[in-house]
N, C-alpha and C positions, 0 to 999 in steps of 0.2 A: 326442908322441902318434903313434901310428900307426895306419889304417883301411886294414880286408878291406875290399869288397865283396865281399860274399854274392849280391846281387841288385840290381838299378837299371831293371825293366821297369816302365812303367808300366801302371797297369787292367788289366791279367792277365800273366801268363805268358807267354815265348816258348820256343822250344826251345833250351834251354843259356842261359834268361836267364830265372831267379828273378824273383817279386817284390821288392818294397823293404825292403833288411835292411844293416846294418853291424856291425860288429865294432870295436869301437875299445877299445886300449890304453894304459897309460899306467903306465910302472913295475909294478907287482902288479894295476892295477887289470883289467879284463877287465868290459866292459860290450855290450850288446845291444843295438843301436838301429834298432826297428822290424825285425816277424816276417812279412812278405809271405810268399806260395804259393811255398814252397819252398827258403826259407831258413835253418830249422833244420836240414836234411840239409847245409847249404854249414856252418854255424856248427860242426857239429861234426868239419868235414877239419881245424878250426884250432884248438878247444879241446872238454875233454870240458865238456858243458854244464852240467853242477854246481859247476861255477869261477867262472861267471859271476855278477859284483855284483851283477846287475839289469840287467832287459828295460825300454827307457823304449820308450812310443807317443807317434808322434805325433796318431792318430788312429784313429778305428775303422771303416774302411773294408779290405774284404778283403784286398787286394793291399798291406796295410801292418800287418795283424795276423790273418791267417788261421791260421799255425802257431803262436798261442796254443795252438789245439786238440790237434795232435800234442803241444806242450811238454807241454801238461796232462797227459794219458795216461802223458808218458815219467817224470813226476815219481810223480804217483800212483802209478803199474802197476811203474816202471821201477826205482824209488831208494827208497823208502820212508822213515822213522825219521824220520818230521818234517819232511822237509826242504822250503821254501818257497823260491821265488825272487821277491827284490824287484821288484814291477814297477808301474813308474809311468805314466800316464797322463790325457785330460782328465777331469773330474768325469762321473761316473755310465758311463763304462767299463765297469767289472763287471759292472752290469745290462745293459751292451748286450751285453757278451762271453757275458756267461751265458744270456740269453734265446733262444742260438741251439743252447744243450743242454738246456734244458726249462725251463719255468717259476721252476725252484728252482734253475736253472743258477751263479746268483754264489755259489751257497753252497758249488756243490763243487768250481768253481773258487777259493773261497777254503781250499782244501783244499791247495792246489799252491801258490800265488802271495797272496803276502804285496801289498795293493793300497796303492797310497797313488795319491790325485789332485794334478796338478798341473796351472797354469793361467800366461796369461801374467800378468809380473810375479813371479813366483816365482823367488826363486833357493835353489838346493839343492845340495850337496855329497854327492856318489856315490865313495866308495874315494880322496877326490885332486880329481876331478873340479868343475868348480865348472859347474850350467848354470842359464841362464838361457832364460825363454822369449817366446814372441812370438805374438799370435792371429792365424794368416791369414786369408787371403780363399779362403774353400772354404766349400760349402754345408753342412759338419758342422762341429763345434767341433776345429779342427785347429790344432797347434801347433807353430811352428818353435823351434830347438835351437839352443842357443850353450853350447858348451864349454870351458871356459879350463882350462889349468893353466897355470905359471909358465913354463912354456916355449913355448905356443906353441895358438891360437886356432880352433875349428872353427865354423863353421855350417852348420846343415844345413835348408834351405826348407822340409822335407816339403812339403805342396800346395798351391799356393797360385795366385790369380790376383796381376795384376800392381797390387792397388788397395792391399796389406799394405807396411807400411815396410818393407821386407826389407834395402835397401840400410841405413838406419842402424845395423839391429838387426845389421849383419853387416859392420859399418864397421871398416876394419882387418884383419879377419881374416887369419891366415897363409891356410886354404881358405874358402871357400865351395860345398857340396854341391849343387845349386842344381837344383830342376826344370826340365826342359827338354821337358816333354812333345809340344811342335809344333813343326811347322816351318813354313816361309815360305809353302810349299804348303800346308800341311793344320793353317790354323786353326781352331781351336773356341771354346768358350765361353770368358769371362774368369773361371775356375777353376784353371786352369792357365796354365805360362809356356810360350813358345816357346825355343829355345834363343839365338837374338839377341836377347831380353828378357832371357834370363838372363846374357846377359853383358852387357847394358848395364848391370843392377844392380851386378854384378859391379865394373864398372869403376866407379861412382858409387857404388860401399862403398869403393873403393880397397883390395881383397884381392889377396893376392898369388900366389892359383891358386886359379883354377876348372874342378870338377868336373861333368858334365852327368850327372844322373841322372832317372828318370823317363822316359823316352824312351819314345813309344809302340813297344809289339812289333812293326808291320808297318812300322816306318821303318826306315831305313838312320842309326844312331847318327853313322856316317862325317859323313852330309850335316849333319847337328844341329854335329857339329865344327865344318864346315866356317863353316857359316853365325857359327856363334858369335866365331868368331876374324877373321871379317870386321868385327865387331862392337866386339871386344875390343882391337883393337890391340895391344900386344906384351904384355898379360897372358897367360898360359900358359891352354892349353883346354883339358882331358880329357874324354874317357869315362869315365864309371864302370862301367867294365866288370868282369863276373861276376870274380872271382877279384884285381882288382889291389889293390895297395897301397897306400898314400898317404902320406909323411910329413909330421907338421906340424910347422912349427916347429922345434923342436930340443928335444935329449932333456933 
């Protein structure tokens, strides 16, 4: 498998640093996962967006499915002849997505995008893809991602405080994409992780690279590194930074 990042800011936007959005491949498959503020302009430098298997959310929070909206227009307005994109998400989605285009909003978003819900406990099979999911600890019904093919294992935190089993549900993994929204300095609520929480799961899933993603927009990513790999010990620490790549696994 292999993952863009499109975007890895956390709770808004920064400048040259999208919301929360991926891109992950795998042979033919071509999937979407999670549409933050500004990530379908990044999703299409790397595929045209009518290739895509299916948009999964983790959650319906802005900066993790905001450019639903743009997608809708670009399907309806843009491609016409039918065409739907699979998009998965927790229960009652659609009324939240549509509520925010008018009262009758699920209906014409079910005009564009073909919905199905999913929940933890669920396992599903996308193009190849086999995922499994996990309920965090975040104050809306938000779900973390575990991706298997035969070759090689992803998960991905979406948001989560540190009370969600995240380490079992991501035990093994070749990566783990992991929230890192604070730092050492600038803790908040337990909704989110800090980046040495996120590598201590990290090492207590025993994964074999860690991704920091979520990072608040007014930190320095660098420091979140930094901290993390103090934490990590000779596990590997990245950034998920706007544009990199990531292989998992093997092909």
């Amino acid at each position: 498998m292999r993952l863009r990042v499109l975007g890895s800011s956390g709770g808004y936007p920064g400048p040259g640093r999208p919301s929360s959005g991926f891109f992950l491949e795998h042979e033919g498959a071509k999937l979407w996962i999670d549409a933050g503020n500004g990530t379908f302009g990044e999703l299409q430098r790397a595929v045209d967006f009518t290739r895509v298997d299916a948009l999964l959310l983790s959650h319906i929070h802005a900066d993790h499915c905001a450019d639903v909206y743009p997608l809708h227009v670009a399907i309806r307005y843009g491609v016409g002849g039918g065409f739907k994109l699979p998009l998965y998400a927790p229960p009652g989605s659609a009324e939240r997505l549509g509520g925010l285009l008018n009262p009758g909003g699920a209906d014409q978003l079910a005009e564009a995008f073909d919905f199905h819900a999913i929940d933890a406990g669920d396992e599903i099979e996308i193009a190849g893809v086999r995922f499994t999911f996990l309920r965090t600890a975040h104050p809306i019904h938000c779900l973390a991602m575990r991706a298997e093919t035969a070759g090689g294992t992803l998960t991905y935190s979406a948001d989560t405080g540190p009370e969600a089993d995240l380490a079992g549900f991501a035990h093994g993994s070749d990566l783990l994409l992991c929230e890192a929204t604070y730092q050492d300095s600038h803790m908040g609520a337990p909704i989110h992780l800090s980046a040495r929480q996120a590598a201590g799961i990290a090492r207590q899933a025993g994964v074999r690279e860690l991704a920091l993603t979520h990072v608040w927009p007014t930190l320095d990513p660098q420091v979140s590194v930094r901290e993390a790999r103090e934490e990590a010990g000779d596990l590997p620490v990245r950034w998920a930074e706007p544009g990199a790549v990531f292989e998992i696994g093997h092909p």
